[in-house]
PAGUNU-769152 format. One line per 10 residues: number of its first residue (from 0); their letters; for each residue x negated, y negated, z of N, C-alpha, C. Coordinates in steps of 0.001 Angstrom, whole numbers, plus 500000, padded with zeros to 6 digits. Each point is the difference from the previous one (the first is absolute). Layout:
BEGIN
NUM = A = X/Y/Z/X/Y/Z/X/Y/Z ~ ...
END
This chain:
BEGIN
0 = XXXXXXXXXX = 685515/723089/227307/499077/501028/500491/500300/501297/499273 ~ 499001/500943/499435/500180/500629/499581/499626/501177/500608 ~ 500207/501026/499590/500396/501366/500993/499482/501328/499269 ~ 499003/500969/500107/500048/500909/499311/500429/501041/500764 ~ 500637/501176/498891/500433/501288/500824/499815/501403/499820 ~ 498875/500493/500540/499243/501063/499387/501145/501649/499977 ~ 500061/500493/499226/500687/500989/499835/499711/501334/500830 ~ 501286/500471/500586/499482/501668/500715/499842/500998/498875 ~ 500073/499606/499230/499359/501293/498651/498878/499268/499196 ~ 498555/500646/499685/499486/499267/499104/500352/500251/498761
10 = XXXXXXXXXX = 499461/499353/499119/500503/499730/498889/499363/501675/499053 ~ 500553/500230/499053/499329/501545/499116/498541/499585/499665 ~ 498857/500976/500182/499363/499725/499355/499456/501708/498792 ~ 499862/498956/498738/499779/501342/498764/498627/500813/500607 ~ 500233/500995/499473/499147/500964/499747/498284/499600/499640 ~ 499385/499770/500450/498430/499693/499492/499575/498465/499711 ~ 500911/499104/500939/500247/498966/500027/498779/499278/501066 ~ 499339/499523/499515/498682/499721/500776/500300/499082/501301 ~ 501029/499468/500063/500489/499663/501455/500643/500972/500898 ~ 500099/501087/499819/500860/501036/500622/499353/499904/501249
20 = XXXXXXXXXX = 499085/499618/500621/499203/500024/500967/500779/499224/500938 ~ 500641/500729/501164/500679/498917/501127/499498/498474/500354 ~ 500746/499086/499590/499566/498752/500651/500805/499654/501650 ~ 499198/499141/500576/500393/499720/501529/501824/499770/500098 ~ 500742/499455/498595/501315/499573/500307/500784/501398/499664 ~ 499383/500745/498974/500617/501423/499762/499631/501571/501448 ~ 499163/499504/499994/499986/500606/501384/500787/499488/501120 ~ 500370/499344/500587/500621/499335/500910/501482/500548/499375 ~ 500632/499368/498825/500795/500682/499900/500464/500954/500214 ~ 499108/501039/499232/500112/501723/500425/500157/500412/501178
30 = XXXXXXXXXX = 499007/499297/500658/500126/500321/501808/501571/499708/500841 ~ 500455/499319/499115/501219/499394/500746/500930/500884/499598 ~ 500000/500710/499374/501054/500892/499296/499823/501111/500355 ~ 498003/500366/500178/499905/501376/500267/500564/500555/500885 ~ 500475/499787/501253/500259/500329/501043/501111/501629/499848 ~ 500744/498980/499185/500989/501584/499690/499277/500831/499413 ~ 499166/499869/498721/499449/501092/499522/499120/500414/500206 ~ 499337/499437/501056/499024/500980/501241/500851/500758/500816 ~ 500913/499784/500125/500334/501201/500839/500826/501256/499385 ~ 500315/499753/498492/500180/500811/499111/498810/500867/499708
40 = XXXXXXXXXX = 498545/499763/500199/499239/500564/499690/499280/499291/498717 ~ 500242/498661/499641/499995/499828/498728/499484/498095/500431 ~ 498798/499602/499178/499806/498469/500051/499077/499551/498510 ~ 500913/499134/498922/499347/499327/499502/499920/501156/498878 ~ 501155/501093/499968/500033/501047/499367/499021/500819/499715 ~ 498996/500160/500976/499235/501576/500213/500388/500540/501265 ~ 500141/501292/500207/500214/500669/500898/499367/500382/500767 ~ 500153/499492/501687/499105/500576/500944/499914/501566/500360 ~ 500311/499905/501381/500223/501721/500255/501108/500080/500427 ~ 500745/501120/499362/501401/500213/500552/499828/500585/500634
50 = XXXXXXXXXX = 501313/500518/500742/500214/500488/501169/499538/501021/500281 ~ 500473/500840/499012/499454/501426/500327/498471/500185/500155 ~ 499085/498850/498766/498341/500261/500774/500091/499275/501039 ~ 500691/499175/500529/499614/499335/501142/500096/501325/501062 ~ 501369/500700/500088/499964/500734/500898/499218/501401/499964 ~ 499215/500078/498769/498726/500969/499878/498769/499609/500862 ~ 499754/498774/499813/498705/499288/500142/500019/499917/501894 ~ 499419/501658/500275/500267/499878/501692/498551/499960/500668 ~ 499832/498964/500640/498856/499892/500457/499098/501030/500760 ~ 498776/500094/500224/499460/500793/500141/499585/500466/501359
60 = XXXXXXXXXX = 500253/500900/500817/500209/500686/501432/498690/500807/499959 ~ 499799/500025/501368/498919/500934/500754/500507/500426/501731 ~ 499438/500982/499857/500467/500750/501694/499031/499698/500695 ~ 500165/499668/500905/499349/499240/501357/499544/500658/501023 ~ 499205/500951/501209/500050/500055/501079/499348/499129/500824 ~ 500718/499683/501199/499350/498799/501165/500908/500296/501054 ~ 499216/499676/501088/500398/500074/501548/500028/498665/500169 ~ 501535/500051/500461/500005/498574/500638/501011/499925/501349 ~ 499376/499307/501272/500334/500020/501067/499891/501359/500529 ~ 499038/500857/499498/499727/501308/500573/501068/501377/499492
70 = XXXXXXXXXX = 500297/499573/499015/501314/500719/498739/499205/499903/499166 ~ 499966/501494/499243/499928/500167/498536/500695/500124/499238 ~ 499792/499236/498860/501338/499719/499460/499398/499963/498239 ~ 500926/500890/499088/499510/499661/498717/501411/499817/499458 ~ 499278/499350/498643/500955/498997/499223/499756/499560/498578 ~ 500516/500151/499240/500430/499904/498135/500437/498927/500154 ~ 498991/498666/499628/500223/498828/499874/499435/499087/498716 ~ 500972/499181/499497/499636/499512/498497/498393/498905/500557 ~ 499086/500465/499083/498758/499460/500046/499411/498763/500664 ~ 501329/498814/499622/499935/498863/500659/500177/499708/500863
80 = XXXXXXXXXX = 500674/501066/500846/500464/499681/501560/498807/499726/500671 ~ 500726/498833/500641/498491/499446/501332/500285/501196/501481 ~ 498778/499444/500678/500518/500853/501477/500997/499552/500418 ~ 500134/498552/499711/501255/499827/501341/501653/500195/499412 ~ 499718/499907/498334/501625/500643/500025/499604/501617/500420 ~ 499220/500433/499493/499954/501293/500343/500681/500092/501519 ~ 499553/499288/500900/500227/500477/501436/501715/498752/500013 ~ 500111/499130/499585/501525/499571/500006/501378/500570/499561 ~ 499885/500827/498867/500390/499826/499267/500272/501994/499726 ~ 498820/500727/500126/500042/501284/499692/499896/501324/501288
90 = XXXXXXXXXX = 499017/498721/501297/500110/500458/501535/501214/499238/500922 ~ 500122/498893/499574/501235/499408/501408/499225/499244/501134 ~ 498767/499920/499122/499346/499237/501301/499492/498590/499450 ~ 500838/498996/500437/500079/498790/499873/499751/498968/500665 ~ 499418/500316/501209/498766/499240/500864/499301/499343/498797 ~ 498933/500463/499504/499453/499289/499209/500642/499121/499025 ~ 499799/498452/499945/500749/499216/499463/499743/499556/498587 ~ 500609/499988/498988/499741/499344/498701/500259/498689/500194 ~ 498655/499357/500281/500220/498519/500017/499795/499196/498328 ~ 498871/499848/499862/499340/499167/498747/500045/501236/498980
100 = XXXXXXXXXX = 499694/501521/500302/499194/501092/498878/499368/499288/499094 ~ 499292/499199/500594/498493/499767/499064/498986/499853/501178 ~ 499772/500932/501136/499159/499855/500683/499429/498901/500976 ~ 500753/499104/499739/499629/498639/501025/500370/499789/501079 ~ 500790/500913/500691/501025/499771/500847/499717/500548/501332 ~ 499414/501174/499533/499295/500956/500968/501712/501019/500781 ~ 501163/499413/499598/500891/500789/500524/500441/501182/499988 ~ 499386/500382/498770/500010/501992/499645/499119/501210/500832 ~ 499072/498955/500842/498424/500430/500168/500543/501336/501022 ~ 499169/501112/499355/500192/501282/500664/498153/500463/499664
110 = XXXXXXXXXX = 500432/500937/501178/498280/500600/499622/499930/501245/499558 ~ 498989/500361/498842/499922/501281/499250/498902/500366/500750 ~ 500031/501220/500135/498575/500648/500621/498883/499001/500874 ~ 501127/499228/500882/499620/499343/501286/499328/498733/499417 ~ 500327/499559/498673/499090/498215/499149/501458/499758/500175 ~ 500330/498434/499894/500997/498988/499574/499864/500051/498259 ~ 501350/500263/499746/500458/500103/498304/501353/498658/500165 ~ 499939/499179/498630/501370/499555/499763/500710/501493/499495 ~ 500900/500396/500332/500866/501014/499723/500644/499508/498115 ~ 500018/498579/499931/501048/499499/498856/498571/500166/499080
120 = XXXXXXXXXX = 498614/499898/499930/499270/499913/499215/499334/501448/499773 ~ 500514/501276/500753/499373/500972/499955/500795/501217/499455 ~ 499717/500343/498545/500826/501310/499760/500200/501328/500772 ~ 501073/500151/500354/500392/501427/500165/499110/501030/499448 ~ 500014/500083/498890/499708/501221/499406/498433/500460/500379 ~ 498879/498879/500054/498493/499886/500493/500026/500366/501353 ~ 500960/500551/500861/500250/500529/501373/499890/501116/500028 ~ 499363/500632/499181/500352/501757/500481/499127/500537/500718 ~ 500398/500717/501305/499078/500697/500913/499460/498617/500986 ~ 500971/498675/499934/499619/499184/501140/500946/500349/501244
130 = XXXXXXXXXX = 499561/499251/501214/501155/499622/500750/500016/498466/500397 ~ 501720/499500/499941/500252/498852/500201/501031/500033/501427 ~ 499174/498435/500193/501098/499752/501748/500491/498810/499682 ~ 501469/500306/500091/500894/498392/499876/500326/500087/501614 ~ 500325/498748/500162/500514/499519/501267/500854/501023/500673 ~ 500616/500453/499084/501113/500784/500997/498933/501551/500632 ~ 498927/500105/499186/499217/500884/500955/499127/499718/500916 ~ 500254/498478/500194/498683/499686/501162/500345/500460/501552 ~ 501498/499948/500124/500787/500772/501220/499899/501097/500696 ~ 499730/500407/501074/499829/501876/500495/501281/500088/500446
140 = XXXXXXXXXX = 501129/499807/499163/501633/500156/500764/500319/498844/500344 ~ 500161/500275/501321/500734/498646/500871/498826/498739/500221 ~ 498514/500755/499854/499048/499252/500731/499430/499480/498539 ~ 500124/498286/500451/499471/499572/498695/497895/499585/500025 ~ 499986/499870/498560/498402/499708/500120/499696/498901/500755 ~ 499002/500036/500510/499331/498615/500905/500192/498998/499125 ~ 499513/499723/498775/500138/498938/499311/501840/499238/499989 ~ 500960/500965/499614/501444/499705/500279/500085/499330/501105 ~ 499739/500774/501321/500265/499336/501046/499143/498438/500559 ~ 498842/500166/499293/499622/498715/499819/501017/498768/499701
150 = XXXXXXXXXX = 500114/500575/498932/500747/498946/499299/501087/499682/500588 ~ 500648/500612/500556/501211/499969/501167/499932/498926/501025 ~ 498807/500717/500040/499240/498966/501814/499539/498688/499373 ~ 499616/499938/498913/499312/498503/499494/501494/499522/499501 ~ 500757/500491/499414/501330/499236/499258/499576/499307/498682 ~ 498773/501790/499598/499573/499025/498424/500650/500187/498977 ~ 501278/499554/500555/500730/500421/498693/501403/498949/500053 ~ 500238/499312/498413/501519/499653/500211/501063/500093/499026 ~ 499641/500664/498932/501074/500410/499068/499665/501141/499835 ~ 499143/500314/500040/499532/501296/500187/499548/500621/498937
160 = XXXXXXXXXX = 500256/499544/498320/499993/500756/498854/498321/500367/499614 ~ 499244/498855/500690/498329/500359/499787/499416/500969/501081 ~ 500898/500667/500944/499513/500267/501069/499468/501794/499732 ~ 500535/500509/499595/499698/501312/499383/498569/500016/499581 ~ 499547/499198/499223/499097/500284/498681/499075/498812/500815 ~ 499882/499404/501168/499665/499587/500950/498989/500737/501029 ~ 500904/500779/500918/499224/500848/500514/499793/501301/499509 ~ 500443/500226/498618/499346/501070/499342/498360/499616/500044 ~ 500175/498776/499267/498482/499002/499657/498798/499976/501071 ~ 500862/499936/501325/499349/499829/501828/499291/501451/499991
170 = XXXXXXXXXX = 501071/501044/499893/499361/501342/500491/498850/499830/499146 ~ 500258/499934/498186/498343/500359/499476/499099/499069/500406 ~ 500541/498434/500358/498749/499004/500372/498811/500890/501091 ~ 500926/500428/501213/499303/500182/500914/499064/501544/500014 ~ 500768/501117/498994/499590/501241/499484/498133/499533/499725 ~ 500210/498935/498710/499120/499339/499458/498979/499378/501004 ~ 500075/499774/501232/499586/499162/500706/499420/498568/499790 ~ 501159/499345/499448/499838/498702/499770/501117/498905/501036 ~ 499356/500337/501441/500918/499376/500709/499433/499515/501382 ~ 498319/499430/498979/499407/499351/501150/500055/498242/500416
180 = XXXXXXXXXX = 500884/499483/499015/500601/498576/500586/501053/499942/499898 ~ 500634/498556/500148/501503/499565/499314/499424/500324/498433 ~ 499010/499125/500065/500284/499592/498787/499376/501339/498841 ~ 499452/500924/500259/499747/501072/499262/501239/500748/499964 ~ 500775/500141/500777/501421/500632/499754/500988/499154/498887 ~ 499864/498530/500338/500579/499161/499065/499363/500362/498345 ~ 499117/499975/500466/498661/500409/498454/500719/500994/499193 ~ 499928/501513/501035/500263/501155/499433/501538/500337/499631 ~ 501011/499203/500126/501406/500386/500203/500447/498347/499079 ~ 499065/499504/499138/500348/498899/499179/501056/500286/498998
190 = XXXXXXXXXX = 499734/501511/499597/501001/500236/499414/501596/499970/499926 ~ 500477/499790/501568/501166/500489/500239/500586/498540/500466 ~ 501040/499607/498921/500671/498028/500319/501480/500457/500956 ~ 500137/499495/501044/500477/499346/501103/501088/499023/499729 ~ 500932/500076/498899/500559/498869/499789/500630/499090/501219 ~ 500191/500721/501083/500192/499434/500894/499290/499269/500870 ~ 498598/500232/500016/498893/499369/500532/499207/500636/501684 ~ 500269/500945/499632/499854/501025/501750/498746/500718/499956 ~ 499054/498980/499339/498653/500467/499902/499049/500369/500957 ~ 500123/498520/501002/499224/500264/501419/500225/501500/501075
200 = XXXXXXXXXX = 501679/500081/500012/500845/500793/500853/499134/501605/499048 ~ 500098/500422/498795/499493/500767/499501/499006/500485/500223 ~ 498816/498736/499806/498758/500374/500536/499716/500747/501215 ~ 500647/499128/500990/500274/500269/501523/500181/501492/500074 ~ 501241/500833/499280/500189/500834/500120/498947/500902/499442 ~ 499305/499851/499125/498917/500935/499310/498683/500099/501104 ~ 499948/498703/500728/498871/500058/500912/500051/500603/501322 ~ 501349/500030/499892/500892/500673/501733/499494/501638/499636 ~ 500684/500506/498827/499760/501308/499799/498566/500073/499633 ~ 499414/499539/499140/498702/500434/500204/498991/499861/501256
210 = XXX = 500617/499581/500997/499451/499971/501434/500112/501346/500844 ~ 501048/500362/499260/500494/501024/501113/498993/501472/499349 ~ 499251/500277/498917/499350/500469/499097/498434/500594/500810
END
């Protein structure tokens, strides 16, 4: 049986040498080697960006004003920031959960100027002159929102990590007035996955509080 054994260096190639063009086994090679000289700054002997432009190359910031939870609050934040690091990460308010941040999850869900937003799909910076309510402002102090205590009384909840961005979702369902069946509440709050499965108990609770309305 015979055995071939491809080399971690490719072989020289001359100057204007019409194969100079990477083939699949000379690439592979290179890659296996590059590792160190990527992090030298260096692969396949052209030079990426060294350090010093790396640490030039500073991304690009804008100042913010927004009320959130009934606080105004401004803020110099790099362009890409979403709302919800904004509010994790730059406010301390971490109710709102980074579940999926690609919007499927419905666990970030806070409301901007009284609509349901994924917080992970919505820039910071497109906030200026809004106001936002995360969970931790749905509270008057000690006395929590009807919807909370719903959820209390129904027990729609059991790990709890969807539960935030949950009845964030409830308050705008019912704001919205979309909370004339089960199943139109189920409809309107499709967004928000339950990994635990406390869908019915949820509902329950959205229909309890929107009764009391």
């Amino acid at each position: 049986m015979s055995s071939e054994t491809v080399s971690a260096v490719p072989p020289p190639i001359e100057p204007g040498d019409p194969s100079s063009a990477p083939t699949r086994r000379t690439f592979i090679a290179t890659t296996a080697v590059g590792g160190v000289a990527l992090a030298g700054g260096v692969i396949g002997g052209s030079v990426l960006v060294g350090s010093e432009e790396a640490a030039a190359a500073v991304a690009p910031a804008s100042r913010v004003s927004l009320t959130v939870n009934g606080t105004r609050r401004t803020v110099t934040v790099d362009n890409r920031t979403s709302l919800l690091d904004l509010l994790r990460e730059h406010f301390g308010l971490t109710g709102s959960k980074k579940g999926c941040n690609a919007g499927a999850c419905g666990a970030c869900t806070v409301l901007v100027d009284g609509q349901r937003h994924n917080a992970c799909l919505t820039l910071a910076v497109r906030l200026e002159g809004v106001e936002v309510t995360t969970i931790e402002g749905l509270a008057d102090g000690d006395r929590l929102h009807p919807l909370q205590q719903a959820f209390i009384d129904e027990d729609a909840f059991q790990c709890g990590y969807c539960t935030p961005g949950q009845i964030m979702s409830g308050v705008g369902c019912i704001k919205e007035g979309h909370t004339g069946s089960p199943e139109e509440i189920r409809e309107w709050m499709s967004g928000n996955i339950c990994r635990c499965g406390c869908y019915v108990k949820i509902v329950r609770a959205v229909e309890q509080t929107a009764g009391r309305k």
